[in-house]
N, C-alpha and C positions, 0 to 999 in steps of 0.2 A: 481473809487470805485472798491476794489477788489471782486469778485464774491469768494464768496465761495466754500471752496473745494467737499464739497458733491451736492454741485448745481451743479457743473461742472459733479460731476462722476454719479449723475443722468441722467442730460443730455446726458450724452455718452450712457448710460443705453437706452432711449428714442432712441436715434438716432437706436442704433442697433437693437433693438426690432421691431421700424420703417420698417429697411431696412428688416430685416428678414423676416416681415408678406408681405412686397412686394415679397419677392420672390416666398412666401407661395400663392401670390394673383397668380403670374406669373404659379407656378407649376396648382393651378386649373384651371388654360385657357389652360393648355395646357389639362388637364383630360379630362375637357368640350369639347375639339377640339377631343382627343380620343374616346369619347363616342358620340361624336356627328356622328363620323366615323360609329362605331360599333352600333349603336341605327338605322342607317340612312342606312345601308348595304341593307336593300330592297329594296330602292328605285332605286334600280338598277340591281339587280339581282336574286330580286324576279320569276318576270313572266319569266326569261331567264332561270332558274334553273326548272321551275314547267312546262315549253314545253318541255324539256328536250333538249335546243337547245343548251346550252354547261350544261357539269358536272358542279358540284358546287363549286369542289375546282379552279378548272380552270375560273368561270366564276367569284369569290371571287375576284382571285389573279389580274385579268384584271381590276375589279372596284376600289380595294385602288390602282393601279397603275396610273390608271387615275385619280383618284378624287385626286391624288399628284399633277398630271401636272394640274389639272385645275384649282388648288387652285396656285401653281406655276405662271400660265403664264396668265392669262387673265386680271386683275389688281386688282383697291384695290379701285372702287366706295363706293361698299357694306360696307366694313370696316369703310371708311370716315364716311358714313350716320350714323353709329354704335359709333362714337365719337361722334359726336352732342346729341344723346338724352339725355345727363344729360349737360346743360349749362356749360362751362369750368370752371367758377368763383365758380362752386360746386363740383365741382369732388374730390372726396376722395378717402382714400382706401377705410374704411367699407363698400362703396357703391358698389365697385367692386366684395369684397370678398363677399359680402351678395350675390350679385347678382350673382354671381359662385354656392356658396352656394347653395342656393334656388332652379337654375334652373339644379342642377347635382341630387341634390334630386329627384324632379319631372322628370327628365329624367332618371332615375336608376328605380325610380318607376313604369313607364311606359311601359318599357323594361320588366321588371318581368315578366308583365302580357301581354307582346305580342300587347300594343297597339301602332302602329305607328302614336305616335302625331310629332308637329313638337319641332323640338332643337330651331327655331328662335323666335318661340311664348314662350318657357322655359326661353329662356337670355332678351330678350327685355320685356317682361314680368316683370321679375328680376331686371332688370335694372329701369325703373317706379317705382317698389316697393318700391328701397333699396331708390332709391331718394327722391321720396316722406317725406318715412320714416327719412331720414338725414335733411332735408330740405324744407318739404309744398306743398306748390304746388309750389313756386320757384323753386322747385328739377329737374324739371323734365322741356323740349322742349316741350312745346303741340302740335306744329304743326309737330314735328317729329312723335306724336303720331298716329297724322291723316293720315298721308303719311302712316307710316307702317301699323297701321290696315285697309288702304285701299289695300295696297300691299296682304297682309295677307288674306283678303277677298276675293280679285279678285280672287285668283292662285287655291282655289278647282274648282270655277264655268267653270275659263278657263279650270283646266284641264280636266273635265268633259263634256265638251263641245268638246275639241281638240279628245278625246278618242272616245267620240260616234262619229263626223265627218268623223275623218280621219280612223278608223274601217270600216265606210259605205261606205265610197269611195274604199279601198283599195281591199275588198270584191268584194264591184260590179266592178272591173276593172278587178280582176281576171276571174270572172267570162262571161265577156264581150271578153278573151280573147282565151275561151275555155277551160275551166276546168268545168264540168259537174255537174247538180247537184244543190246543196244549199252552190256553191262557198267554201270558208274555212271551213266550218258547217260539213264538211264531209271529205275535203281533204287538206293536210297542201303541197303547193309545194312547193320543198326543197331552191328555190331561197329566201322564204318567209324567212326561218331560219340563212339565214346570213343576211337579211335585220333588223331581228330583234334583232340580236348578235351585228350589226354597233348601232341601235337605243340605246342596252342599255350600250354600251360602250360611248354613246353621255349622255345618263341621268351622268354616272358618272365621265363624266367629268364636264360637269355642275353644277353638286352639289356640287364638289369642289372646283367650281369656286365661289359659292354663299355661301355657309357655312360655308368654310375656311374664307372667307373675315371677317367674324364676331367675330370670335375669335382674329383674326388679330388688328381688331378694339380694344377688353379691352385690350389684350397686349399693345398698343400701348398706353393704357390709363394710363396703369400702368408704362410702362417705361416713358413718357412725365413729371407724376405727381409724380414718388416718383423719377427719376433720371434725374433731367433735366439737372446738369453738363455732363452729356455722348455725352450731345448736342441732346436727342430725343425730337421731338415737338407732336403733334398732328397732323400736315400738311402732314407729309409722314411717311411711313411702311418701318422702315428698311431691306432692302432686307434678312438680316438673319432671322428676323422675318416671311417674307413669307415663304422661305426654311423651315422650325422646325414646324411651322404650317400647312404647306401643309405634312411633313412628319409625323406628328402627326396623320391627319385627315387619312389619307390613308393608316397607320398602323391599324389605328381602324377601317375603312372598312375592311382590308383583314384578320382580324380577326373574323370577320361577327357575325352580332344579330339573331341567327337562330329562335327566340321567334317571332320577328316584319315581318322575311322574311315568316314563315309560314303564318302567316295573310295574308298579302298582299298575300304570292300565291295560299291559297286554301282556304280563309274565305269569302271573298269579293263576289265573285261568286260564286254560286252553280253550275257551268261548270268547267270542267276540260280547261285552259288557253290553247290558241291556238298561232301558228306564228301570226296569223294575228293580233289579241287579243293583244299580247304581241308587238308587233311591233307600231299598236296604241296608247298604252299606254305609252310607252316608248318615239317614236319620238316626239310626242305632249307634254310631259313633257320635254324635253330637250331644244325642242325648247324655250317654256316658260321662262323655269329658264336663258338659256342663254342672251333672253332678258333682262331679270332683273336684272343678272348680269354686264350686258355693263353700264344698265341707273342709277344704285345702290341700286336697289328696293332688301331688304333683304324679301322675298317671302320664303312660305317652300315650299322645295323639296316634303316633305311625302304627304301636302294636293293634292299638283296637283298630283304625281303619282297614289295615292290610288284611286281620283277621276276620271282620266282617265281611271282605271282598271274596275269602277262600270260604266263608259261611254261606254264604249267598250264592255261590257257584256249587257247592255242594246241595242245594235245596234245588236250583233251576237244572240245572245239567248232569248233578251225580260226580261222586268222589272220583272216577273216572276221570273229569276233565279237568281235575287240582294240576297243576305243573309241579309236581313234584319236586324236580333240582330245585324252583327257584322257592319254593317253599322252604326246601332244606336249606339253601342260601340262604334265607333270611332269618331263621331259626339257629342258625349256628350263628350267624353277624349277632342276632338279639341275645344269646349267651354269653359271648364275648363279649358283648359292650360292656359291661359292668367291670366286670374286673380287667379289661381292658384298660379300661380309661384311669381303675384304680392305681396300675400298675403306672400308667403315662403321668396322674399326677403325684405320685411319690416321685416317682424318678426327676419330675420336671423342680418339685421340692426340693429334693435334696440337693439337686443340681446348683439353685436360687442359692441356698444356705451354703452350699461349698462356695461359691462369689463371694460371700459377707454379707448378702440380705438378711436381716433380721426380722 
């Protein structure tokens, strides 16, 4: 039976319109990959810039250099777990684009106002939403859900924990060693200020190790489902995919969110940040993220850093000198992210699907 000729030049119609909004999906992951950069620039040279233990352009340049190589080299656990939450047999675009969508909203929004929430709780977030939305509750992995907001959950308490710790010790050893006084409280010695230049050169290699993986991840969702002749699967990250994603994320770190970096260095605390301060904060978040990133635990960056900042102000200075509002600030933003974003990428869903996006 002959197919008709406007059926046929429909369907070519469809096909490219198709391919076109993939690439359209493809450009927002990499945005998301760039704003997650530049959103995310505190978490690394926050307290390094506000001890004044490197300048800012210099301490900048060092963190998207790293967060290149560390989205580069350490591998693509994190990304994999990032394909699993929407079941294969459901994956769409709208469900991509929505959830691009939704979570560059809420992280553009966030940035405005200087509050440093997390990019993983914005996309994964989004991701639930748009699925949901496309699909029920079949949309969506539940048990990925449970894994990630248990990841999600742990990473402020660790890091607030890692911060007040390793501050007390670091302190009392100084101190033990002969330096007078109320330890750091009084004197910064200069070995402290490369110890904490190495620590937050380690957050921002970590970070790109853990939050490149996740853009890695939709890319890969997008290439698998709208190009499968290219031969892309879901089972592995094509190496130029890492390369573009890592150099994405790391453009947007050395471009730097100077709204999120002043928070984190002069809201948190009502103390001016110390070597020691900052070195606590840093190593203990580094450490973290790296674990998470070896075992695939997509964890934020920002919750452990910020909380290791109020941990380490709690051990040097006393609960006294927490900034409270901006604590509460950022504890009600980190609330809200999740089902914030869930709610942005259904809407941004359904919206796709009322157009004729299929």
């Amino acid at each position: 039976m002959e197919v008709p000729q406007t059926s046929l030049n429909f369907l070519v119609f469809a096909m490219h319109v198709e391919s076109f909004l993939a690439l359209v999906a493809l450009a927002l992951a990499y945005t998301f990959d760039f704003v997650n950069g530049f959103h995310d620039t505190a978490n690394a040279v926050a307290t390094v810039i506000y001890t004044k233990a490197l300048r800012p352009n210099v301490a900048i340049l060092m963190s998207g250099t790293l967060n290149f190589l560390g989205c580069l080299l350490v591998g693509t656990a994190v990304a994999q777990v990032i394909t699993e939450v929407i079941p294969r047999d459901q994956l769409s675009l709208p469900i991509i684009l929505a959830t691009l969508l939704g979570s560059l909203i809420w992280n553009i929004f966030t940035w405005y106002y200087g509050i440093p929430v997390s990019s993983s709780h914005c996309l994964i977030g989004g991701l639930f939403g748009a699925g949901i939305a496309e699909a029920g509750v079949n949309g969506v992995t539940w048990s990925k859900l449970v894994e990630v907001l248990t990841a999600l959950a742990i990473s402020p308490i660790a890091g607030f924990v890692g911060g007040l710790v390793l501050a007390a010790a670091v302190d009392r050893a100084i101190v033990r060693v002969g330096l007078k006084g109320e330890g750091l409280r009084q004197g910064q010695p200069q070995f402290m200020r490369w110890l904490q230049i190495m620590s937050s050169a380690a957050v921002s290699f970590t970070h790109g190790s853990n939050d490149g993986q996740k853009t890695m991840g939709i890319i890969a969702i997008v290439l698998a489902t709208q190009f499968p002749g290219g031969g892309y699967t879901l089972n592995s990250i094509p190496l130029w995919v890492i390369v573009t994603a890592a150099f994405a994320i790391g453009l947007g770190t050395m471009i730097g969110g100077w709204r999120v970096i002043r928070t984190v260095g002069t809201k948190i605390s009502r103390e001016r940040l110390q070597y020691t301060h900052g070195f606590a904060a840093e190593f203990s978040t580094a450490a973290i993220i790296l674990t998470a990133s070896l075992t695939g635990a997509p964890i934020s960056t920002t919750h452990t850093l910020s909380s290791a900042v109020a941990g380490g102000t709690v051990t040097l200075h006393g609960l006294s000198k927490l900034n409270l509002r901006t604590i509460k600030l950022i504890f009600s933003a980190w609330i809200l992210t999740l089902p914030v974003a869930f709610l942005l990428g259904a809407i941004c869903c359904l919206l796709l699907k009322l157009a004729g996006l299929r």
